[in-house]
PDB file of N, CA, C and O in Angstrom:
ATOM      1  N   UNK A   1     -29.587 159.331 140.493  1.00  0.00           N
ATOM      2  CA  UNK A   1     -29.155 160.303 139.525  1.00  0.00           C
ATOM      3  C   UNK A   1     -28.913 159.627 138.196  1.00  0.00           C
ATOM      4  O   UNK A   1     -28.499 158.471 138.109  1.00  0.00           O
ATOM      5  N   UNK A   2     -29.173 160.350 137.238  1.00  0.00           N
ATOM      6  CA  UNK A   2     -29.437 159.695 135.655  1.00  0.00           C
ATOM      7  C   UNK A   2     -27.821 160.071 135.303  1.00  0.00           C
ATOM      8  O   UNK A   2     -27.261 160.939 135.972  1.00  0.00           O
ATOM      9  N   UNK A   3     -27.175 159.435 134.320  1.00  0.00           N
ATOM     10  CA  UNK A   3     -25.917 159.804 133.871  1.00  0.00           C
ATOM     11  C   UNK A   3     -26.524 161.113 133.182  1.00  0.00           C
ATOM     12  O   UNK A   3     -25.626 161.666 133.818  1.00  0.00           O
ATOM     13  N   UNK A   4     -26.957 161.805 132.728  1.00  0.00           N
ATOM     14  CA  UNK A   4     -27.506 163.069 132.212  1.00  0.00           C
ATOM     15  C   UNK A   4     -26.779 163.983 133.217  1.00  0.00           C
ATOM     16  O   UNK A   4     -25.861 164.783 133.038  1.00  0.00           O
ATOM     17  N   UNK A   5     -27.438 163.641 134.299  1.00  0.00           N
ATOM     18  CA  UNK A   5     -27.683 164.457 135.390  1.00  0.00           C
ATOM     19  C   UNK A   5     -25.888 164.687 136.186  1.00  0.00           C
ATOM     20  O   UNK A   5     -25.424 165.700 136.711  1.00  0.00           O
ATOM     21  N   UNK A   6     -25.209 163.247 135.976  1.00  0.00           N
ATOM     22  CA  UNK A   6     -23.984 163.195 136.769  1.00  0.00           C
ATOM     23  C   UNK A   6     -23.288 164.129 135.753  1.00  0.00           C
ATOM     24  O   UNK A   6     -22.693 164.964 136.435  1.00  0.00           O
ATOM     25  N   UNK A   7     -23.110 164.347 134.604  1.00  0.00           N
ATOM     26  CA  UNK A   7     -22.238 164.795 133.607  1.00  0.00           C
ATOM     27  C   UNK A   7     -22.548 165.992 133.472  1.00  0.00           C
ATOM     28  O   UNK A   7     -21.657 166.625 132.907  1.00  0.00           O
ATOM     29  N   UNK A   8     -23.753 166.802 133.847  1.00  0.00           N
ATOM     30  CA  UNK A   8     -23.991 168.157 134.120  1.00  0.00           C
ATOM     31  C   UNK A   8     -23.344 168.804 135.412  1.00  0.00           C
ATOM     32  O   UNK A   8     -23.539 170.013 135.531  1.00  0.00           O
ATOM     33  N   UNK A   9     -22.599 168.175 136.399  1.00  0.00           N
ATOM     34  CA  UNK A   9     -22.089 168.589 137.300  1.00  0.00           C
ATOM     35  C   UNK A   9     -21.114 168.940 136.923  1.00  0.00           C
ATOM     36  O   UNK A   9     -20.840 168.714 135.745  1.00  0.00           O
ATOM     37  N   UNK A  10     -20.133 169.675 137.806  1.00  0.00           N
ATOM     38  CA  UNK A  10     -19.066 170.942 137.356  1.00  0.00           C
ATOM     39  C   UNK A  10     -17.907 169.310 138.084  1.00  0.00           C
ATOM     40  O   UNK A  10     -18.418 168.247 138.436  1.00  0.00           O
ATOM     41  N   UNK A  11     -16.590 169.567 138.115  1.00  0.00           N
ATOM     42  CA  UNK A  11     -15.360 168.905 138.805  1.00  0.00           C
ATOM     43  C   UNK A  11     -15.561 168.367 140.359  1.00  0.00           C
ATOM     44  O   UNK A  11     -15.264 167.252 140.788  1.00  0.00           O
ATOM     45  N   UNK A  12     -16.199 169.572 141.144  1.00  0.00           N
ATOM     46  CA  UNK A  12     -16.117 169.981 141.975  1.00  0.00           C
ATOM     47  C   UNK A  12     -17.232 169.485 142.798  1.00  0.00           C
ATOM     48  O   UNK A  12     -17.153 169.040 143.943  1.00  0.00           O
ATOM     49  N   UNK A  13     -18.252 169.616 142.087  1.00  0.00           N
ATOM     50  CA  UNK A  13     -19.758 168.971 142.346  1.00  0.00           C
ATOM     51  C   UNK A  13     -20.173 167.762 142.691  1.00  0.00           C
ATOM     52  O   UNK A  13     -20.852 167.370 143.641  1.00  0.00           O
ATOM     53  N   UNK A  14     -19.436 166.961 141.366  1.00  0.00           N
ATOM     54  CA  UNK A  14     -18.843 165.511 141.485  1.00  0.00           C
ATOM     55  C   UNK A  14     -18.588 164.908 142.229  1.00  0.00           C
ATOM     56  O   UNK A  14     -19.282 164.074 142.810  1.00  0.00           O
ATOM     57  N   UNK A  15     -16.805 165.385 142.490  1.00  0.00           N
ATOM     58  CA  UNK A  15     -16.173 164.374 143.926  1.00  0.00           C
ATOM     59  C   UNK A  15     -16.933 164.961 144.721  1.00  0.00           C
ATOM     60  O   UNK A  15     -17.219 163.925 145.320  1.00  0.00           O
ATOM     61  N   UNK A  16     -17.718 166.000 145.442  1.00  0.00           N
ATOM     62  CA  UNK A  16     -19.136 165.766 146.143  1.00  0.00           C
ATOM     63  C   UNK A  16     -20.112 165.112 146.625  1.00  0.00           C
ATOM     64  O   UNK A  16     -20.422 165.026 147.813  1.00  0.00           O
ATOM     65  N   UNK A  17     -20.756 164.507 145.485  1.00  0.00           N
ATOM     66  CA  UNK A  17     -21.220 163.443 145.432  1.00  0.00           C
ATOM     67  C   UNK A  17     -20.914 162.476 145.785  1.00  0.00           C
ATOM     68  O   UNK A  17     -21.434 161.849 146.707  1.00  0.00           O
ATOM     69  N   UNK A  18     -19.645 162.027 144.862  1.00  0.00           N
ATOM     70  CA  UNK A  18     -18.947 160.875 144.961  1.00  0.00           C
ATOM     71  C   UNK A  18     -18.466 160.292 146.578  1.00  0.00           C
ATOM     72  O   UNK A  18     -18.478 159.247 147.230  1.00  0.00           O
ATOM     73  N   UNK A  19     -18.101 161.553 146.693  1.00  0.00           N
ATOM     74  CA  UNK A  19     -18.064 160.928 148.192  1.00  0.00           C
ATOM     75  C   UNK A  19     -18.826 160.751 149.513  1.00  0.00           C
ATOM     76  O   UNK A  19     -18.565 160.218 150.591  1.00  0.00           O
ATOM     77  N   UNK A  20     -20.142 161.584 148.864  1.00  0.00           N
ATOM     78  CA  UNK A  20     -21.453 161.234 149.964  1.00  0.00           C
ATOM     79  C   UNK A  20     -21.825 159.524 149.635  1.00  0.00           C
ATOM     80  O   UNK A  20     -22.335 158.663 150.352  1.00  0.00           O
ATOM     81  N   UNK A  21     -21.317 159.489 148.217  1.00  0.00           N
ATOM     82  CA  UNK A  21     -21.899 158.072 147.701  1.00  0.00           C
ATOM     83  C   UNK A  21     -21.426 157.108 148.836  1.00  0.00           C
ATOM     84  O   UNK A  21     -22.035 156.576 149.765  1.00  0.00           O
ATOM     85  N   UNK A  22     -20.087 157.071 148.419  1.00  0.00           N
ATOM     86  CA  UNK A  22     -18.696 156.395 149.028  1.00  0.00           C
ATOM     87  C   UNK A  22     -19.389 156.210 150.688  1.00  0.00           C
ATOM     88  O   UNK A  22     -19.671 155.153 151.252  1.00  0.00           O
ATOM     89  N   UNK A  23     -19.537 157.613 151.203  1.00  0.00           N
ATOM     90  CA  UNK A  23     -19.948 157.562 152.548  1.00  0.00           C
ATOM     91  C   UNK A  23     -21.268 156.802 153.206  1.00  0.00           C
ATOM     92  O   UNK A  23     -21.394 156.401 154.363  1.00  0.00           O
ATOM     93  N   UNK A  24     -22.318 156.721 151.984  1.00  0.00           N
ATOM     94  CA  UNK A  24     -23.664 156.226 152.541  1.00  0.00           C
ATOM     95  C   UNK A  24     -23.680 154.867 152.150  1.00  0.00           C
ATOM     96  O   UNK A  24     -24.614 154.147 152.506  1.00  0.00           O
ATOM     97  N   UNK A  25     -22.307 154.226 151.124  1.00  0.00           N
ATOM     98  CA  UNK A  25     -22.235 153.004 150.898  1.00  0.00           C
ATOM     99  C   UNK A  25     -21.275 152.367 152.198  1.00  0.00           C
ATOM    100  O   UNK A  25     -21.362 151.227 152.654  1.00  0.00           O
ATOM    101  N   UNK A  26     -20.428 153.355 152.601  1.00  0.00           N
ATOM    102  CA  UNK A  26     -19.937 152.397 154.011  1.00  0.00           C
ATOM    103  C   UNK A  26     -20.779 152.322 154.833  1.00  0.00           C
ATOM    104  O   UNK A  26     -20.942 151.185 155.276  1.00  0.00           O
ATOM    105  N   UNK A  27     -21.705 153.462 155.427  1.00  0.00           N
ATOM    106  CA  UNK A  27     -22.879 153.101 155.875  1.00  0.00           C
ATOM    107  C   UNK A  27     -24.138 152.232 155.925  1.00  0.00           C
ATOM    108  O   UNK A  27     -24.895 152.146 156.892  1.00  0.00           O
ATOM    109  N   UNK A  28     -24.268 151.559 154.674  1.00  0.00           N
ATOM    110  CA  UNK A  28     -25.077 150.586 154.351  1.00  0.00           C
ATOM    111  C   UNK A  28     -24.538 149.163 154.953  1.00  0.00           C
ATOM    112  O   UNK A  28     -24.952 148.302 155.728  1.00  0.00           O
ATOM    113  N   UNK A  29     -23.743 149.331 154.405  1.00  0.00           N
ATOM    114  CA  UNK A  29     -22.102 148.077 154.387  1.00  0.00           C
ATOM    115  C   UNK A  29     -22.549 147.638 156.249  1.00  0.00           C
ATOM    116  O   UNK A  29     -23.152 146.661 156.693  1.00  0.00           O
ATOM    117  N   UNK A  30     -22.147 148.431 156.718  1.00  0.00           N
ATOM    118  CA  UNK A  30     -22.243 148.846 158.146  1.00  0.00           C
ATOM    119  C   UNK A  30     -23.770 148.077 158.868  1.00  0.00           C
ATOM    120  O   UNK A  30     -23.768 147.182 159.713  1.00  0.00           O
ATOM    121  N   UNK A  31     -24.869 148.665 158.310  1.00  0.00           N
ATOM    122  CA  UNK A  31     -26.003 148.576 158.723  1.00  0.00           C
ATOM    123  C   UNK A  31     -26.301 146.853 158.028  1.00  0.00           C
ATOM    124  O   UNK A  31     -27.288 146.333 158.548  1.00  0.00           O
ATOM    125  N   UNK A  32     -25.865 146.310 157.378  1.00  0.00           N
ATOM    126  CA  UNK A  32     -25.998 145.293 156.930  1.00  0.00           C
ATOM    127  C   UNK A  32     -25.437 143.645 157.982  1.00  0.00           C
ATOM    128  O   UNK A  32     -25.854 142.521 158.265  1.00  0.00           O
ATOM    129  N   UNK A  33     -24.118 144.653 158.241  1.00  0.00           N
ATOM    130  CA  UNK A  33     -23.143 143.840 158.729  1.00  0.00           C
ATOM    131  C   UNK A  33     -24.173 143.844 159.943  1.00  0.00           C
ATOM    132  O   UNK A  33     -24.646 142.713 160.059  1.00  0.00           O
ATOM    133  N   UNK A  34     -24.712 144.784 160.942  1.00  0.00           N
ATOM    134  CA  UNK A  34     -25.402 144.365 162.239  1.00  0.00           C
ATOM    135  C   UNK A  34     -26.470 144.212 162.025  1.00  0.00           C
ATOM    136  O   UNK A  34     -27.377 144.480 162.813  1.00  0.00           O
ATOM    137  N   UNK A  35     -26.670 143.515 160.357  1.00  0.00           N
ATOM    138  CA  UNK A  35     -28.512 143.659 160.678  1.00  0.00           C
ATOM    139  C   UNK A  35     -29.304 144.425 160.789  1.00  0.00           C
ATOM    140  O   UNK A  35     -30.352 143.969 161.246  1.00  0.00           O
ATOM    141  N   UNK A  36     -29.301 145.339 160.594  1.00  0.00           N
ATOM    142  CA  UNK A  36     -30.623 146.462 160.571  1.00  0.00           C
ATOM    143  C   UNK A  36     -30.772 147.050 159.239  1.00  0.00           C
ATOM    144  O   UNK A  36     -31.694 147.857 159.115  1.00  0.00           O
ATOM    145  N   UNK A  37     -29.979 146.778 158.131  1.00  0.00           N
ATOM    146  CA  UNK A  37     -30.626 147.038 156.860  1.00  0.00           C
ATOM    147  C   UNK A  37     -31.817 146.040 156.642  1.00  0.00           C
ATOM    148  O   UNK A  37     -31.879 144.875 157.035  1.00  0.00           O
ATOM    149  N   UNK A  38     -32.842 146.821 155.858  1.00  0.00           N
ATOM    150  CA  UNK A  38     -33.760 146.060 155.428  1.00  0.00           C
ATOM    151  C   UNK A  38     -34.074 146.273 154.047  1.00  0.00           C
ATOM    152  O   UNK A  38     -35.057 145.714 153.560  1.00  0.00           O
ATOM    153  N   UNK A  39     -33.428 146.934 153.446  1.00  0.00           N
ATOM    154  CA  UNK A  39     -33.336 146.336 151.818  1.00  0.00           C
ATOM    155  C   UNK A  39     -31.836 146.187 151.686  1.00  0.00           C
ATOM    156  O   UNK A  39     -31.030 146.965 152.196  1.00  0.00           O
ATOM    157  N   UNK A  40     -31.474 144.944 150.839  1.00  0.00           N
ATOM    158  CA  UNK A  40     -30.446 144.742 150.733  1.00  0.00           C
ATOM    159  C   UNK A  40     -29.963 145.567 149.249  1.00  0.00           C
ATOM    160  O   UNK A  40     -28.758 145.747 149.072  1.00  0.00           O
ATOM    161  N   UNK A  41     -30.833 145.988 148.339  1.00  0.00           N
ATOM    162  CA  UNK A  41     -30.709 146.310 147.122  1.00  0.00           C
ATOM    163  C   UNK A  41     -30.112 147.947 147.129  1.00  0.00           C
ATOM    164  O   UNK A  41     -29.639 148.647 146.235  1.00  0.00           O
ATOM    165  N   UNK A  42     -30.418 148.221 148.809  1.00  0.00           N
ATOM    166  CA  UNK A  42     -30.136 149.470 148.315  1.00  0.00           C
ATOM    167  C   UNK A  42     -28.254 149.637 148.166  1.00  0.00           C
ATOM    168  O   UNK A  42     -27.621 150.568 147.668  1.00  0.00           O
ATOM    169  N   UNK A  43     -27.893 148.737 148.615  1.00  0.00           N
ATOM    170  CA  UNK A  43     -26.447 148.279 148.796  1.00  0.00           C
ATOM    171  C   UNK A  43     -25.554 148.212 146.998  1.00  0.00           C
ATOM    172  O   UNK A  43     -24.338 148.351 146.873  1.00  0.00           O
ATOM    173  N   UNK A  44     -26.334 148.021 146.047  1.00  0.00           N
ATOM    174  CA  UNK A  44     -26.268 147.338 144.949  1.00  0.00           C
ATOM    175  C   UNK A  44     -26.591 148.777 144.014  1.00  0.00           C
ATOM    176  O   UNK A  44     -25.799 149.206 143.175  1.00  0.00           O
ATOM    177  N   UNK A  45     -27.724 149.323 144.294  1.00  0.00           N
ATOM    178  CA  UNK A  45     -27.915 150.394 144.041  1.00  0.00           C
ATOM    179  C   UNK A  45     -26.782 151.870 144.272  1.00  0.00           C
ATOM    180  O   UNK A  45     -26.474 152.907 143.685  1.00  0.00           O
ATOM    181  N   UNK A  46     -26.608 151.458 144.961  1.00  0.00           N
ATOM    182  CA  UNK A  46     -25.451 152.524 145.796  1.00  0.00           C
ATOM    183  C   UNK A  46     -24.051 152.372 145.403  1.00  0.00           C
ATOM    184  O   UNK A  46     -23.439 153.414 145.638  1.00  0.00           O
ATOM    185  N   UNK A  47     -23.056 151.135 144.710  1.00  0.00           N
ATOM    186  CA  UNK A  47     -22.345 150.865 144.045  1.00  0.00           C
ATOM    187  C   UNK A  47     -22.416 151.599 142.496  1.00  0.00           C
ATOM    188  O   UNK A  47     -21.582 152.296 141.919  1.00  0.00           O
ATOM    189  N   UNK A  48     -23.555 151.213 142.146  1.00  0.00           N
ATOM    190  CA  UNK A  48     -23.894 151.236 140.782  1.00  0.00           C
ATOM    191  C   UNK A  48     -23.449 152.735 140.390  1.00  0.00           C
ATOM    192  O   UNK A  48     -22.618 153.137 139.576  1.00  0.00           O
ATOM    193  N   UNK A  49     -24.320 153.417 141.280  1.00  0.00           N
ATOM    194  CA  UNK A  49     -24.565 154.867 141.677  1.00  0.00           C
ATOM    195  C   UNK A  49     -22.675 155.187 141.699  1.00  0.00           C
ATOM    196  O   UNK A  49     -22.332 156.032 140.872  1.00  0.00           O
ATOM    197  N   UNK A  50     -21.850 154.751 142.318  1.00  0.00           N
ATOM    198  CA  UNK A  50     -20.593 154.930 142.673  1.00  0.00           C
ATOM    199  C   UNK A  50     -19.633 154.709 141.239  1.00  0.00           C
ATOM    200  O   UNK A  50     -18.684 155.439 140.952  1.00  0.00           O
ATOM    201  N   UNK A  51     -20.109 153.524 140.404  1.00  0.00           N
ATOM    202  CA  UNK A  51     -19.671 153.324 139.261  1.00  0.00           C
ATOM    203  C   UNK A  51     -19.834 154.253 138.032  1.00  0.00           C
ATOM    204  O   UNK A  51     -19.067 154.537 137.112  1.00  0.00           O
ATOM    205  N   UNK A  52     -20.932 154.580 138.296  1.00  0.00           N
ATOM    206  CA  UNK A  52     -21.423 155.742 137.280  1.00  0.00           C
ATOM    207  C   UNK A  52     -20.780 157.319 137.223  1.00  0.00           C
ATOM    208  O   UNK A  52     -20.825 158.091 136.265  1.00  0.00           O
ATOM    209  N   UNK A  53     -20.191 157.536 138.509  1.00  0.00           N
ATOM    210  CA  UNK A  53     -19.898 158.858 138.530  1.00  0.00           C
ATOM    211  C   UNK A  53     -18.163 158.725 138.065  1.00  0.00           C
ATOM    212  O   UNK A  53     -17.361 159.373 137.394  1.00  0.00           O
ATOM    213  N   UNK A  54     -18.180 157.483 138.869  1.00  0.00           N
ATOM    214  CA  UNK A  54     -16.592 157.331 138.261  1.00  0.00           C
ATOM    215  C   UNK A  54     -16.192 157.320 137.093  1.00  0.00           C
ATOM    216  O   UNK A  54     -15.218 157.982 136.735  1.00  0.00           O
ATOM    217  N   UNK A  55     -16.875 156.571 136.309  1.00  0.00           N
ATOM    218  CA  UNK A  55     -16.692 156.654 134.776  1.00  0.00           C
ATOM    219  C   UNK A  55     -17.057 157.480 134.382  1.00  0.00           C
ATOM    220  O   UNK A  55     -16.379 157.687 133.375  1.00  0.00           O
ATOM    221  N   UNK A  56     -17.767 158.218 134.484  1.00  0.00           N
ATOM    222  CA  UNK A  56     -17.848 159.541 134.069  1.00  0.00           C
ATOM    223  C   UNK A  56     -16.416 160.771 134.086  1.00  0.00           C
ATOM    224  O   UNK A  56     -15.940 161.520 133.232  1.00  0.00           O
ATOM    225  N   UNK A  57     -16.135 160.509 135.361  1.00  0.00           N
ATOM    226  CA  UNK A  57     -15.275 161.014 135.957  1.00  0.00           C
ATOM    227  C   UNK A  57     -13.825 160.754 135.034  1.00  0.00           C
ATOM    228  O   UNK A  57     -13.178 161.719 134.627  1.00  0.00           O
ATOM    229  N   UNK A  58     -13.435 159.427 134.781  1.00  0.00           N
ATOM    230  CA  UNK A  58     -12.559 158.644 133.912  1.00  0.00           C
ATOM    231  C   UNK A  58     -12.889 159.382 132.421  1.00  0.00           C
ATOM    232  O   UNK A  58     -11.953 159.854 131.776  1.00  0.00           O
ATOM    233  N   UNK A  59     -14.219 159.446 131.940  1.00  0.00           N
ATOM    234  CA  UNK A  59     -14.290 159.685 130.698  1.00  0.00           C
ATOM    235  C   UNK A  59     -13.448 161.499 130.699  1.00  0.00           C
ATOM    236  O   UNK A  59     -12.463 161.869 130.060  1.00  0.00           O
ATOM    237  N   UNK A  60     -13.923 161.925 131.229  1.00  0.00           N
ATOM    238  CA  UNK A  60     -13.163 163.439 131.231  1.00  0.00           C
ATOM    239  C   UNK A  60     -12.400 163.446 131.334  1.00  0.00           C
ATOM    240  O   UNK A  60     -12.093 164.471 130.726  1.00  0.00           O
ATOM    241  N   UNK A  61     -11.015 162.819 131.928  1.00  0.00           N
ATOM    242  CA  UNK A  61      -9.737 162.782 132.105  1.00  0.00           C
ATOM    243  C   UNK A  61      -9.136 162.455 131.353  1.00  0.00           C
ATOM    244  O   UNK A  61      -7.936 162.725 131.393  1.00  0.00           O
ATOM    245  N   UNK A  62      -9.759 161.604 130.150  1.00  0.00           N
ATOM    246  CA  UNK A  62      -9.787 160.880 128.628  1.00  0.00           C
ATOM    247  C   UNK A  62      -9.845 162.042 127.689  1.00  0.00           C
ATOM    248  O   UNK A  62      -9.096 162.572 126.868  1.00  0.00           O
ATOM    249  N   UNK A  63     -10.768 162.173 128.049  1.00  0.00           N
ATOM    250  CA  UNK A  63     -11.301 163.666 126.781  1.00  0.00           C
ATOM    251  C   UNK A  63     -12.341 163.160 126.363  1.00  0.00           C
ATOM    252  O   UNK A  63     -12.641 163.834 125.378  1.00  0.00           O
ATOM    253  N   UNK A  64     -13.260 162.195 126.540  1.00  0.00           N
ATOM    254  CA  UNK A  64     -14.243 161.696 126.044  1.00  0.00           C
ATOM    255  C   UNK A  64     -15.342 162.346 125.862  1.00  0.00           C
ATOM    256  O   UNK A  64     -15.609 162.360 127.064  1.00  0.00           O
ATOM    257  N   UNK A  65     -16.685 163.196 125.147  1.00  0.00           N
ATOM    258  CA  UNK A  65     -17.270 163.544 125.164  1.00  0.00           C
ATOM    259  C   UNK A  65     -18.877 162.370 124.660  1.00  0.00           C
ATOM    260  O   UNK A  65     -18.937 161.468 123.823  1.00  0.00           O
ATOM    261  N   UNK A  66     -19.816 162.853 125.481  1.00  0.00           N
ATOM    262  CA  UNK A  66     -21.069 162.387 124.754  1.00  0.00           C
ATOM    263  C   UNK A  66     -22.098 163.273 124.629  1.00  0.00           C
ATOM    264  O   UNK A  66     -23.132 162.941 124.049  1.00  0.00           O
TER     265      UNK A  66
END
């Protein structure tokens, strides 16, 4: 998801996301730890992904607009 795309979501939509994120990053975490991930990037990717919504998330609670 493009920050475009995260900041068009409603409050609600968001922590949605956010927490499928949250959820498919313990899952990775998981699949890593026993070995059966086979990209490690998607691990890195999936943070990133987690960072992005948050600050987003932070910027609104700010009042920040872009």
């Amino acid at each position: 998801m493009k920050p475009e795309e995260i900041r068009a979501l409603g409050p609600e939509e968001l922590k949605k996301h956010l927490a499928e994120a949250e959820r498919e990053l313990f899952n990775l975490r998981f699949r890593h730890a026993t070995r059966q991930l086979v990209n490690n990037r998607e691990v890195v990717k999936t943070r990133k992904k987690i960072a992005q919504m948050l600050t987003i998330q932070h910027e609104r609670v700010l009042g920040i607009t872009r």
